[in-house]
PDB file of N, CA, C and O in Angstrom:
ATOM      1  N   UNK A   1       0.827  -1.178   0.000  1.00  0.00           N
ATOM      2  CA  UNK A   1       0.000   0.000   0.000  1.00  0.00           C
ATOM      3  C   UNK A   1       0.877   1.249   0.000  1.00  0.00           C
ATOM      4  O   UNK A   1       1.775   1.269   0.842  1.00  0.00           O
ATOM      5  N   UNK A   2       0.745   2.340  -0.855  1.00  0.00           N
ATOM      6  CA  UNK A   2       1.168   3.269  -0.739  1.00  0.00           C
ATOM      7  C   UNK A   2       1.221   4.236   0.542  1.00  0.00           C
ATOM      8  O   UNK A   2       0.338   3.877   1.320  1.00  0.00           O
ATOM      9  N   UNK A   3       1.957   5.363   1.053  1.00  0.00           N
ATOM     10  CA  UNK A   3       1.811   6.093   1.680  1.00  0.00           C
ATOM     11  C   UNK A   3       0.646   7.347   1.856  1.00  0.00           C
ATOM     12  O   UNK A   3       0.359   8.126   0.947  1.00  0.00           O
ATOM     13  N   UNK A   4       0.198   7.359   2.877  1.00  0.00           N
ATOM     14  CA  UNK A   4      -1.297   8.278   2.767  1.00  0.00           C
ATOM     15  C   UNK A   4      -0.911   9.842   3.377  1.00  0.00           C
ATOM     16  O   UNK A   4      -0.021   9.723   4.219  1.00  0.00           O
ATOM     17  N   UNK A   5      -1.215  10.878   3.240  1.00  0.00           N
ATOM     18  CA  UNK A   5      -1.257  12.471   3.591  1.00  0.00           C
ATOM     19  C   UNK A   5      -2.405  12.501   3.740  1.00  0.00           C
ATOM     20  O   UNK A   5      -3.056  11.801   2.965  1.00  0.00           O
ATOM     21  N   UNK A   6      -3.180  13.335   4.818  1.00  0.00           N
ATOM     22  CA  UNK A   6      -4.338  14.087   4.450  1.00  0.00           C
ATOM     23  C   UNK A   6      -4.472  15.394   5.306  1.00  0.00           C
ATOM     24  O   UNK A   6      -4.122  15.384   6.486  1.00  0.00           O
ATOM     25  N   UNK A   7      -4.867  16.272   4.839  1.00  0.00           N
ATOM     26  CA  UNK A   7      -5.157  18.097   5.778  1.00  0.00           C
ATOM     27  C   UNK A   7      -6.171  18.409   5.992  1.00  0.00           C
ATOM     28  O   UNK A   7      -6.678  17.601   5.213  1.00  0.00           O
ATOM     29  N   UNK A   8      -6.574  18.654   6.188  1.00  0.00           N
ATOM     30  CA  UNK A   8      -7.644  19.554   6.383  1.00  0.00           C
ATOM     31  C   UNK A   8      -7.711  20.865   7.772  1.00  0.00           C
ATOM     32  O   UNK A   8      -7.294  20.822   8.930  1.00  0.00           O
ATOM     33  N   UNK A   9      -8.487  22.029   6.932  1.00  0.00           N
ATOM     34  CA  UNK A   9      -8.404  23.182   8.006  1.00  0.00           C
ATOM     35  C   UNK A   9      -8.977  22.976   9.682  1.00  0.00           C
ATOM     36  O   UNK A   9      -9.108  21.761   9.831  1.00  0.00           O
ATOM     37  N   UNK A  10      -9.328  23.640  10.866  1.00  0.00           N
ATOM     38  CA  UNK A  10      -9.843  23.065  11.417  1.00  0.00           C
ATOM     39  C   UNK A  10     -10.534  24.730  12.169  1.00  0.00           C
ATOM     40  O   UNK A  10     -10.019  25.810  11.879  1.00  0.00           O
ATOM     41  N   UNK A  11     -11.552  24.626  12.978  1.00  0.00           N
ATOM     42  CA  UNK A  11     -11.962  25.517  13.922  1.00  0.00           C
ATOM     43  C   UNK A  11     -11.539  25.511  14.899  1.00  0.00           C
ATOM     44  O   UNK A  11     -11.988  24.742  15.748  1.00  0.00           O
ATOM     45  N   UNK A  12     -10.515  26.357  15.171  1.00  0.00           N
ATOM     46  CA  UNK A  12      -9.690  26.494  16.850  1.00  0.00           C
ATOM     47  C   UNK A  12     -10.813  26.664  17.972  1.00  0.00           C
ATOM     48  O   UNK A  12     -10.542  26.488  19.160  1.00  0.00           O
ATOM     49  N   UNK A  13     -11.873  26.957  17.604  1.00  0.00           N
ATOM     50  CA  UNK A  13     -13.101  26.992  18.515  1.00  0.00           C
ATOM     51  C   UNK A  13     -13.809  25.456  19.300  1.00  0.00           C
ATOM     52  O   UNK A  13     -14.030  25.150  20.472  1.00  0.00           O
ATOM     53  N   UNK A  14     -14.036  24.628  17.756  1.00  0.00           N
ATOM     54  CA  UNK A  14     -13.970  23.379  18.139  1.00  0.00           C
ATOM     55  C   UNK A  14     -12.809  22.272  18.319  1.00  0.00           C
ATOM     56  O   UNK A  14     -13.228  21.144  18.580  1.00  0.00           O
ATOM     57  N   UNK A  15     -11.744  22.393  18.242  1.00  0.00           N
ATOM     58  CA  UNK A  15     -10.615  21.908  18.042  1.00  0.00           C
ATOM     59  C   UNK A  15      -9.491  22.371  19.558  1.00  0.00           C
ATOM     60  O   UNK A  15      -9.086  23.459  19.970  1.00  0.00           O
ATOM     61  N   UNK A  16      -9.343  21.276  19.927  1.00  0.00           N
ATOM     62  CA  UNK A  16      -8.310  21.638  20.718  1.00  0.00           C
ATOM     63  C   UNK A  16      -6.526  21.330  20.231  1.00  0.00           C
ATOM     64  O   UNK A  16      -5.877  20.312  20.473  1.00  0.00           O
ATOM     65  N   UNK A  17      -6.156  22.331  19.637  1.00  0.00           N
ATOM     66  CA  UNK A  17      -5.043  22.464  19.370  1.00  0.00           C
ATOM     67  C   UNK A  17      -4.147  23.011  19.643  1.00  0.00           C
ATOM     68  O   UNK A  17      -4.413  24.021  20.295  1.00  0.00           O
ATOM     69  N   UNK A  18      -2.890  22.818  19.425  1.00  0.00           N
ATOM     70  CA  UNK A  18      -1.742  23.289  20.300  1.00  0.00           C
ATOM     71  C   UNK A  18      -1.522  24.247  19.906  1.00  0.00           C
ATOM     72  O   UNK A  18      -2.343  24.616  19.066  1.00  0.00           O
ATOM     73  N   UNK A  19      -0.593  25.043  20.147  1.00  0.00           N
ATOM     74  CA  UNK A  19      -0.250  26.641  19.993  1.00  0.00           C
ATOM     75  C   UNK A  19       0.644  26.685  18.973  1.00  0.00           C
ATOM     76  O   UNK A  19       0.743  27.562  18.115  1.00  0.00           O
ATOM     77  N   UNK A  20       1.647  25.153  19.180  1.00  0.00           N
ATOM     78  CA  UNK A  20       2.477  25.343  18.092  1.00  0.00           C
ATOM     79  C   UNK A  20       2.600  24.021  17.376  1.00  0.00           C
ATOM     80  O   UNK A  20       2.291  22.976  17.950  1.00  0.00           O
ATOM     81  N   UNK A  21       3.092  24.046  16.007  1.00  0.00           N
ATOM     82  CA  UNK A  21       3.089  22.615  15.444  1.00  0.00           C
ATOM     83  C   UNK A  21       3.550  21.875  15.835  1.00  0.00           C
ATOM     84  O   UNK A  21       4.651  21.994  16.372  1.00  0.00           O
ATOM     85  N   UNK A  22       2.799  20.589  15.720  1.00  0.00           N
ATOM     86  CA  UNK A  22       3.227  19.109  16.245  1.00  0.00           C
ATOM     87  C   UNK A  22       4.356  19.003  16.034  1.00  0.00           C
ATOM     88  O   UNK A  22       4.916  18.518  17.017  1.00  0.00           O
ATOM     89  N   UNK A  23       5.150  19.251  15.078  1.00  0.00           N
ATOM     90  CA  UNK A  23       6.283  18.386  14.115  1.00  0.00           C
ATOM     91  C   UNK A  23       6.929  19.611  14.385  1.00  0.00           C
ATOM     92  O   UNK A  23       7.071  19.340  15.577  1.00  0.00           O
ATOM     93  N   UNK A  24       7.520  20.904  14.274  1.00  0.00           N
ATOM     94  CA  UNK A  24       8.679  21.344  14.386  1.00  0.00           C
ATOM     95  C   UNK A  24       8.457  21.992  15.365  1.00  0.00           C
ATOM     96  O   UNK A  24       9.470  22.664  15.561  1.00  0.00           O
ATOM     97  N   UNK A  25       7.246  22.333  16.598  1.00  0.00           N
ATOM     98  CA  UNK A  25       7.285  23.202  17.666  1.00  0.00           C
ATOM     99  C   UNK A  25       7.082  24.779  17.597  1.00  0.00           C
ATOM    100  O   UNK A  25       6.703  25.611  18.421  1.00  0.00           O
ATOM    101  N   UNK A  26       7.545  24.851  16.101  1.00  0.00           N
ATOM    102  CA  UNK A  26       7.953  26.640  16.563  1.00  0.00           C
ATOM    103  C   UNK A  26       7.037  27.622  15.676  1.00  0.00           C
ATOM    104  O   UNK A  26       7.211  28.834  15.811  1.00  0.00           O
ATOM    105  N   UNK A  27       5.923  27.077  14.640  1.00  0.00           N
ATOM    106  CA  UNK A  27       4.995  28.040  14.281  1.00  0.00           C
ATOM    107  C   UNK A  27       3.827  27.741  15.173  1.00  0.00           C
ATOM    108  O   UNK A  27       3.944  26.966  16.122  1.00  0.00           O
ATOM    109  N   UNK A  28       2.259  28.582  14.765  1.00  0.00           N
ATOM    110  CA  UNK A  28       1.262  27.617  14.738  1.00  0.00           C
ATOM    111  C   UNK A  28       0.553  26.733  14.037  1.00  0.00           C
ATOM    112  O   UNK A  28       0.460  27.156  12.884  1.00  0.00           O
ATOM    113  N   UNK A  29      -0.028  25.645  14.178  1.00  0.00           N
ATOM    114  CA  UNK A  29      -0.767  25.130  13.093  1.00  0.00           C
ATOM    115  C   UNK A  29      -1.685  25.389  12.361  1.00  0.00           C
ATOM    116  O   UNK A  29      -2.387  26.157  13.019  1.00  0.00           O
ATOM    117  N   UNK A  30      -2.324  25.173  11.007  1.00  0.00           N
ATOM    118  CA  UNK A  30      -2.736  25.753  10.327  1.00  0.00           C
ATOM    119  C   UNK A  30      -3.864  24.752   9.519  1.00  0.00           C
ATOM    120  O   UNK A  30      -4.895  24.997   8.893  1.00  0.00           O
ATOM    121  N   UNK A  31      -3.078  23.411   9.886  1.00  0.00           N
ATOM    122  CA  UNK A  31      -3.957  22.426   9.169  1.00  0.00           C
ATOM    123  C   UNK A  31      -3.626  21.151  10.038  1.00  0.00           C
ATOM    124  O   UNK A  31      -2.530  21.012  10.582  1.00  0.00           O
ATOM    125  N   UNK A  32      -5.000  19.915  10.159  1.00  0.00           N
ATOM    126  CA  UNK A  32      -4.915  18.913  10.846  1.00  0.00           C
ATOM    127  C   UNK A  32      -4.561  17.868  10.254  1.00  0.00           C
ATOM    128  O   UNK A  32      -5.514  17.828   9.477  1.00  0.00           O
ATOM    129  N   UNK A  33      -3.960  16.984   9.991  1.00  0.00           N
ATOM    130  CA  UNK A  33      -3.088  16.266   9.046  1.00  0.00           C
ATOM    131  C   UNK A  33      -3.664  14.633  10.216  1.00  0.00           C
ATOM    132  O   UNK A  33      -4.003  14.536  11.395  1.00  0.00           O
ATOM    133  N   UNK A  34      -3.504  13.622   9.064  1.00  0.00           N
ATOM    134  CA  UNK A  34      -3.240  12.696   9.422  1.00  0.00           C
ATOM    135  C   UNK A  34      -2.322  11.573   8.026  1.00  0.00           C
ATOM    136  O   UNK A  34      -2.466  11.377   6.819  1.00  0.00           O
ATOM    137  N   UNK A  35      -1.542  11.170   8.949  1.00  0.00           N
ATOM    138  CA  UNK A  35      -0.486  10.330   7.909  1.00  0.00           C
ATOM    139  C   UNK A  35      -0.330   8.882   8.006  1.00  0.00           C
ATOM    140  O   UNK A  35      -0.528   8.433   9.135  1.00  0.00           O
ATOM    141  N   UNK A  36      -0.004   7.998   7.046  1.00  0.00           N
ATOM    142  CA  UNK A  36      -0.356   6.831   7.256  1.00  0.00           C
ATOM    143  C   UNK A  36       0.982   6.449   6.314  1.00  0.00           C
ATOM    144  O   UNK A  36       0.961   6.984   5.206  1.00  0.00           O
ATOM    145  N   UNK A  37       2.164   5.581   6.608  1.00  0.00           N
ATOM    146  CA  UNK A  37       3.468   5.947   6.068  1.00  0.00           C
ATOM    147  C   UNK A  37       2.673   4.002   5.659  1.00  0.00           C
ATOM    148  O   UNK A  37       2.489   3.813   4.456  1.00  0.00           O
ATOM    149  N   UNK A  38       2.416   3.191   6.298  1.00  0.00           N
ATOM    150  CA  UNK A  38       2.291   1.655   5.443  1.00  0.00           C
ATOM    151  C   UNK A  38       0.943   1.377   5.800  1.00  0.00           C
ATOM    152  O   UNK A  38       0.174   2.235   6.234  1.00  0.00           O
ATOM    153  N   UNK A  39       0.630   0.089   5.604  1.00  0.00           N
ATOM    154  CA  UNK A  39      -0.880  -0.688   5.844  1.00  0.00           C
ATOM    155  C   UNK A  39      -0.787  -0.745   7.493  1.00  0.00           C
ATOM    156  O   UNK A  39      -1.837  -0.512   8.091  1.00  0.00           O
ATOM    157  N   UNK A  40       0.206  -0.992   8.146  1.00  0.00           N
ATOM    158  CA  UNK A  40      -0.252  -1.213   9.942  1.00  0.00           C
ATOM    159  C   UNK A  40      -0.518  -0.099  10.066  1.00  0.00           C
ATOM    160  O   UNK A  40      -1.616  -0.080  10.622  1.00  0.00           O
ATOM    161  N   UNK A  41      -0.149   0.993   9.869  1.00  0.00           N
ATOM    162  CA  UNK A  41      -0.312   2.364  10.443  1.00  0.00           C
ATOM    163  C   UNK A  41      -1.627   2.461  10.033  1.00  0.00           C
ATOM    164  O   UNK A  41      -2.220   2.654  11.094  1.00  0.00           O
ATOM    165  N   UNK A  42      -2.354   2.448   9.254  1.00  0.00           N
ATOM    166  CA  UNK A  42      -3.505   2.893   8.114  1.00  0.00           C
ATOM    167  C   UNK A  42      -4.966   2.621   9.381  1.00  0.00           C
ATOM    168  O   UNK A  42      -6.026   3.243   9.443  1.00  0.00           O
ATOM    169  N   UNK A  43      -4.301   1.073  10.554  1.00  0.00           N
ATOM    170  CA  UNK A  43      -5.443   0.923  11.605  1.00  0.00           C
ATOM    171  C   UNK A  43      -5.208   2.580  12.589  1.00  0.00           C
ATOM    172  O   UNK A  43      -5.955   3.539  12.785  1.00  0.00           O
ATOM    173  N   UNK A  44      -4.284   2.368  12.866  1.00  0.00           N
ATOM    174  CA  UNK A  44      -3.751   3.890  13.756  1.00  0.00           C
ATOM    175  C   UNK A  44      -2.915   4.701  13.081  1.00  0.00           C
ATOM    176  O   UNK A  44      -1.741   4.697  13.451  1.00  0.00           O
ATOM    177  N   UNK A  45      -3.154   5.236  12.389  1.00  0.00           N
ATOM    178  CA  UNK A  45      -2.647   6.622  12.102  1.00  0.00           C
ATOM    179  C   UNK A  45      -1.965   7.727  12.751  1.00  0.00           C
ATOM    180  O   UNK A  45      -2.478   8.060  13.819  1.00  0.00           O
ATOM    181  N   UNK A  46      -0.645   8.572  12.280  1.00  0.00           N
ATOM    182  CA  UNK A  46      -0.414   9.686  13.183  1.00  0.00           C
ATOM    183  C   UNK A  46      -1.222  10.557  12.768  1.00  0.00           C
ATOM    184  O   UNK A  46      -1.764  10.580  11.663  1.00  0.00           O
ATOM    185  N   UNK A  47      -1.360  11.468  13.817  1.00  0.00           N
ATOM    186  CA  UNK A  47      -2.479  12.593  13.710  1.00  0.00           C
ATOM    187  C   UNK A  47      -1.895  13.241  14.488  1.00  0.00           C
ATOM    188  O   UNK A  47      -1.204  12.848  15.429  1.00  0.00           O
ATOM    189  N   UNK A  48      -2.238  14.805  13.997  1.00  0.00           N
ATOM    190  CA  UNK A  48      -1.814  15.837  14.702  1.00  0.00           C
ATOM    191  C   UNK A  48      -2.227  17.300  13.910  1.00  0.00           C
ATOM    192  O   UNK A  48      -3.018  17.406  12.973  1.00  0.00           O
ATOM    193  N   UNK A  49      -1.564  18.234  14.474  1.00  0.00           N
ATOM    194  CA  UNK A  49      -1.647  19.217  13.738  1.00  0.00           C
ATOM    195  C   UNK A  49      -0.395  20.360  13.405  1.00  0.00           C
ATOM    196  O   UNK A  49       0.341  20.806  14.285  1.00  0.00           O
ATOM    197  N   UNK A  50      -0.299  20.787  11.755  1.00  0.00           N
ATOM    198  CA  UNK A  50       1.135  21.332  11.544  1.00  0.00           C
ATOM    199  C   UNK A  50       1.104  22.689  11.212  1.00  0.00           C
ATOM    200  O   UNK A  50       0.035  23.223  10.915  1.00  0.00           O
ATOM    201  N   UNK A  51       2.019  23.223  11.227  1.00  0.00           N
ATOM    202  CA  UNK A  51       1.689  24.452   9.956  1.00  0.00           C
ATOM    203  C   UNK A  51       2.310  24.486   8.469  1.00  0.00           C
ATOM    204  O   UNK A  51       3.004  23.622   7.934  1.00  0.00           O
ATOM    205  N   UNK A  52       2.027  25.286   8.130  1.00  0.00           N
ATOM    206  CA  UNK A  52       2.175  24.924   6.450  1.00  0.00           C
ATOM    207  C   UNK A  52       3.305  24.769   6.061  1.00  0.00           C
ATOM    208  O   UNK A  52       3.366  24.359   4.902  1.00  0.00           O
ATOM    209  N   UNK A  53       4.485  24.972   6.686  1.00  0.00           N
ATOM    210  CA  UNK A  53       6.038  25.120   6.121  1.00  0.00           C
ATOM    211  C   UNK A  53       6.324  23.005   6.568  1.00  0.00           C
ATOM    212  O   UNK A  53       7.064  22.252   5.934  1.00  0.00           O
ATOM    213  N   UNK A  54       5.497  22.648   7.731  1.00  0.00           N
ATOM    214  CA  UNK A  54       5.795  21.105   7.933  1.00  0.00           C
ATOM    215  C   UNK A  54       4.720  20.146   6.670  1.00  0.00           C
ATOM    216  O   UNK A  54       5.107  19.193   5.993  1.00  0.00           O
ATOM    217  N   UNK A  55       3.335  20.768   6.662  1.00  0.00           N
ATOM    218  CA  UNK A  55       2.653  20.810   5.847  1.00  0.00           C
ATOM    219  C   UNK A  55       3.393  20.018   4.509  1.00  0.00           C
ATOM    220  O   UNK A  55       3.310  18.815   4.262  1.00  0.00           O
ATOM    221  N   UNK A  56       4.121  21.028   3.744  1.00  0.00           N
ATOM    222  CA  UNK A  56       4.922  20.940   3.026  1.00  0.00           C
ATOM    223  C   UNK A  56       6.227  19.381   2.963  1.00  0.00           C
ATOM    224  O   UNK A  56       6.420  18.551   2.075  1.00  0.00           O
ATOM    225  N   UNK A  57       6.633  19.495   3.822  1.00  0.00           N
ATOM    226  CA  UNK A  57       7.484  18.351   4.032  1.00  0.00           C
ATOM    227  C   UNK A  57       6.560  17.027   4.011  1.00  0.00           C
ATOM    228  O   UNK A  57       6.740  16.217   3.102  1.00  0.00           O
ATOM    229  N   UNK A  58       5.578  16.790   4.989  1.00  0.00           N
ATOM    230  CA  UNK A  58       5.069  15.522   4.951  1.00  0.00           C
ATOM    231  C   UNK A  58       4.485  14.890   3.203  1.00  0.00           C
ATOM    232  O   UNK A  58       4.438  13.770   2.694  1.00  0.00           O
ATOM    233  N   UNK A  59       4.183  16.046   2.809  1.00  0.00           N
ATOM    234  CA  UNK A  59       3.825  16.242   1.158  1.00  0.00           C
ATOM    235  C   UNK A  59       5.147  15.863   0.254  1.00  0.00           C
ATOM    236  O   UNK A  59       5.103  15.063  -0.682  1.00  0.00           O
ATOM    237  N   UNK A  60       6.348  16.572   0.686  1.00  0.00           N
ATOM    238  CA  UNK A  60       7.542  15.879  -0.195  1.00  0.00           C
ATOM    239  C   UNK A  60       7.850  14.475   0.442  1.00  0.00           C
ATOM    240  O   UNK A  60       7.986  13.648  -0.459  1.00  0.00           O
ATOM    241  N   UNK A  61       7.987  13.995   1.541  1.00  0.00           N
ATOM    242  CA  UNK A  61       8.044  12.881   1.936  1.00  0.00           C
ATOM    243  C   UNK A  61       7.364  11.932   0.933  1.00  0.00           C
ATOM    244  O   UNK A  61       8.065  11.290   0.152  1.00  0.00           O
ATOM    245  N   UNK A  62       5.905  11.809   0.925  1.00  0.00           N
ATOM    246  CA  UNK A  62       5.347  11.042   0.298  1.00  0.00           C
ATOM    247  C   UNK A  62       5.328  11.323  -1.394  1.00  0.00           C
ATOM    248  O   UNK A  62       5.246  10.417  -2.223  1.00  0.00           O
ATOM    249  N   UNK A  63       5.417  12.712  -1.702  1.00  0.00           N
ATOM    250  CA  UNK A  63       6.387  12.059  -3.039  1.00  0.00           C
ATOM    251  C   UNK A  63       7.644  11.498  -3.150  1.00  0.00           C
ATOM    252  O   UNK A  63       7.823  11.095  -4.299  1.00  0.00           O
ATOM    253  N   UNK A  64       8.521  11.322  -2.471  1.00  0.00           N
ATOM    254  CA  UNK A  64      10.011  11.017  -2.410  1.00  0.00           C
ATOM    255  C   UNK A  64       9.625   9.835  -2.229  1.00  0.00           C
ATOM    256  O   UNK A  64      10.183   9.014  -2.958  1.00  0.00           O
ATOM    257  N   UNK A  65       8.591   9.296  -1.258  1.00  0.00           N
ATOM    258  CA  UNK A  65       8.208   7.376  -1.257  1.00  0.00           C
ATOM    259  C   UNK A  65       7.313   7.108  -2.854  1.00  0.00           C
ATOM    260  O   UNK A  65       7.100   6.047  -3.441  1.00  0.00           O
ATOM    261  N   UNK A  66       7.117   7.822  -3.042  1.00  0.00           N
ATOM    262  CA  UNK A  66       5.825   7.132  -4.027  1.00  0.00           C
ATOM    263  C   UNK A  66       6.935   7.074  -6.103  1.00  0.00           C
ATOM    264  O   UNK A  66       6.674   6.589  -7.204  1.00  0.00           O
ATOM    265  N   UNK A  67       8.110   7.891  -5.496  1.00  0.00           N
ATOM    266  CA  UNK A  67       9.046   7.876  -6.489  1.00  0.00           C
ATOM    267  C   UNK A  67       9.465   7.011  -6.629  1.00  0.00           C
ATOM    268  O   UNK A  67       9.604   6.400  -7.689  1.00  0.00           O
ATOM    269  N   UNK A  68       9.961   6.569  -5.007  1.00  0.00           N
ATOM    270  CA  UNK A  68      10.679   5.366  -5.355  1.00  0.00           C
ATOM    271  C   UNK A  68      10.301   3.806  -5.621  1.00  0.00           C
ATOM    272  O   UNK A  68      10.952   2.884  -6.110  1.00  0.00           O
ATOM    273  N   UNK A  69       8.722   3.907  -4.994  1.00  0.00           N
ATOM    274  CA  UNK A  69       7.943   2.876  -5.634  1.00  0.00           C
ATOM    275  C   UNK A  69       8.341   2.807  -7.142  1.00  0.00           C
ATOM    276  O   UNK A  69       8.946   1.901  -7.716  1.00  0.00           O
ATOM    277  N   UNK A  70       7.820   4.069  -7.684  1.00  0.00           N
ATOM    278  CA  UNK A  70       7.737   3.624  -9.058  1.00  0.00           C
ATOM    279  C   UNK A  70       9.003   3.465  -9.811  1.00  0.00           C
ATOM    280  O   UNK A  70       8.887   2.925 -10.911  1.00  0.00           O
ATOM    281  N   UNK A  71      10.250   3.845  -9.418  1.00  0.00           N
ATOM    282  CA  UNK A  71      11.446   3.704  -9.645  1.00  0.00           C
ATOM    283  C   UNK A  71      11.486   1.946  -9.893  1.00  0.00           C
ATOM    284  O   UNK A  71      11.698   1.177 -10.830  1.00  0.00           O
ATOM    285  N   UNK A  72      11.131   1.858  -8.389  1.00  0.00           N
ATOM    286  CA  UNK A  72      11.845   0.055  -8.117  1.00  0.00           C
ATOM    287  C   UNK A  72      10.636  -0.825  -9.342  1.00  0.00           C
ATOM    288  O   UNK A  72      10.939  -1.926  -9.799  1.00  0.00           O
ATOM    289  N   UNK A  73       9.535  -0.242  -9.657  1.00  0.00           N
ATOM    290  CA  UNK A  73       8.688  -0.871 -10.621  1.00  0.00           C
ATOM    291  C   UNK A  73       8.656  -0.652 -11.934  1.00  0.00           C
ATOM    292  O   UNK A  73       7.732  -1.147 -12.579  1.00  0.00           O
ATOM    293  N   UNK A  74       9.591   0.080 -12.543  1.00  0.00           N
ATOM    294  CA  UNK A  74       9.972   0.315 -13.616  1.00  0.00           C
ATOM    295  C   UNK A  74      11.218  -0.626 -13.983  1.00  0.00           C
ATOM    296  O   UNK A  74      11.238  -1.199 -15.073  1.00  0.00           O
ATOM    297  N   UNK A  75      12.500  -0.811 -12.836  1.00  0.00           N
ATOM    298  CA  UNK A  75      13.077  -1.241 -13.015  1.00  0.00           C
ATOM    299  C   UNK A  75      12.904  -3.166 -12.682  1.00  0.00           C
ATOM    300  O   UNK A  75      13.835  -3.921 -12.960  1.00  0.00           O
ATOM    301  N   UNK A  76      11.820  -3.586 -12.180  1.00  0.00           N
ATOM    302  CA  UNK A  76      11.525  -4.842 -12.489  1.00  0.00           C
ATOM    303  C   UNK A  76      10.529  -5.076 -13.979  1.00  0.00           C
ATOM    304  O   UNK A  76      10.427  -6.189 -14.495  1.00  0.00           O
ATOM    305  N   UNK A  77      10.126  -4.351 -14.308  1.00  0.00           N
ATOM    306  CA  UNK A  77       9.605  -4.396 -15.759  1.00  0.00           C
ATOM    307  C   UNK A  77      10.387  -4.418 -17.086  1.00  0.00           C
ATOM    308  O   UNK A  77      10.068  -4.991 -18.128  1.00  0.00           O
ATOM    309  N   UNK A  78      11.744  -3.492 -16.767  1.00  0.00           N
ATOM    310  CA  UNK A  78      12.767  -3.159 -17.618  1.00  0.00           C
ATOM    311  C   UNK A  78      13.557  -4.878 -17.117  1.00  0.00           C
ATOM    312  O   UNK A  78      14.201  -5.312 -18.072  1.00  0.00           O
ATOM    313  N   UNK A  79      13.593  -5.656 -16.110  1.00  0.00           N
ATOM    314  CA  UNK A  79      14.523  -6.637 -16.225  1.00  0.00           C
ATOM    315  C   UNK A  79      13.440  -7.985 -16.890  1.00  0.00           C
ATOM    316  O   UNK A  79      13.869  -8.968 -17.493  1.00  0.00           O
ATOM    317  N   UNK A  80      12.209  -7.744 -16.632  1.00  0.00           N
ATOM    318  CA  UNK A  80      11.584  -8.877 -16.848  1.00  0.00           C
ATOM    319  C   UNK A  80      11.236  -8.723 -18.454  1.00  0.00           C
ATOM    320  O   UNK A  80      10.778  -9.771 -18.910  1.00  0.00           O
ATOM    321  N   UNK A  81      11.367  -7.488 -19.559  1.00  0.00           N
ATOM    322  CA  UNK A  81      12.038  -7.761 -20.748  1.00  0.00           C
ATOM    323  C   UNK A  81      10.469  -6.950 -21.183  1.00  0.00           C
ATOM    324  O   UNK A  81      10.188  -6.745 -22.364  1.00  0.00           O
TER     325      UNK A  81
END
């Protein structure tokens, strides 16, 4: 299974969120993210909330995995002829 991202905005009214992002501490968050890096995770998920500059990273992360999927599946297609 591929790697999962998801955001969404949230209401600081209904939302109890931290002051500053989960993942680097030092802005506030901006969006509620949950990530799912394989299939075990996908039952429990990380969840949290980031701001947009971490935002960003969890987004290149999962293109940088989903590259190399297709890397390693190109190159068993290219050997199997």
């Amino acid at each position: 299974m591929s790697e999962k991202v998801t955001f969404a905005t949230f209401d600081p009214m209904h939302f109890d969120a931290p002051r500053y992002c989960d993942l680097c501490a030092s802005d506030p968050p901006v969006f509620r993210y949950e990530h799912c890096a394989d299939e075990s995770a996908r039952r429990s998920p990380e969840t949290g909330f980031c701001c947009s500059d971490c935002a960003v990273e969890l987004l290149e992360d999962v293109q940088l995995a989903e590259a190399q999927d297709w890397q390693a599946e190109e190159e068993l297609i290219k050997a199997d002829g």
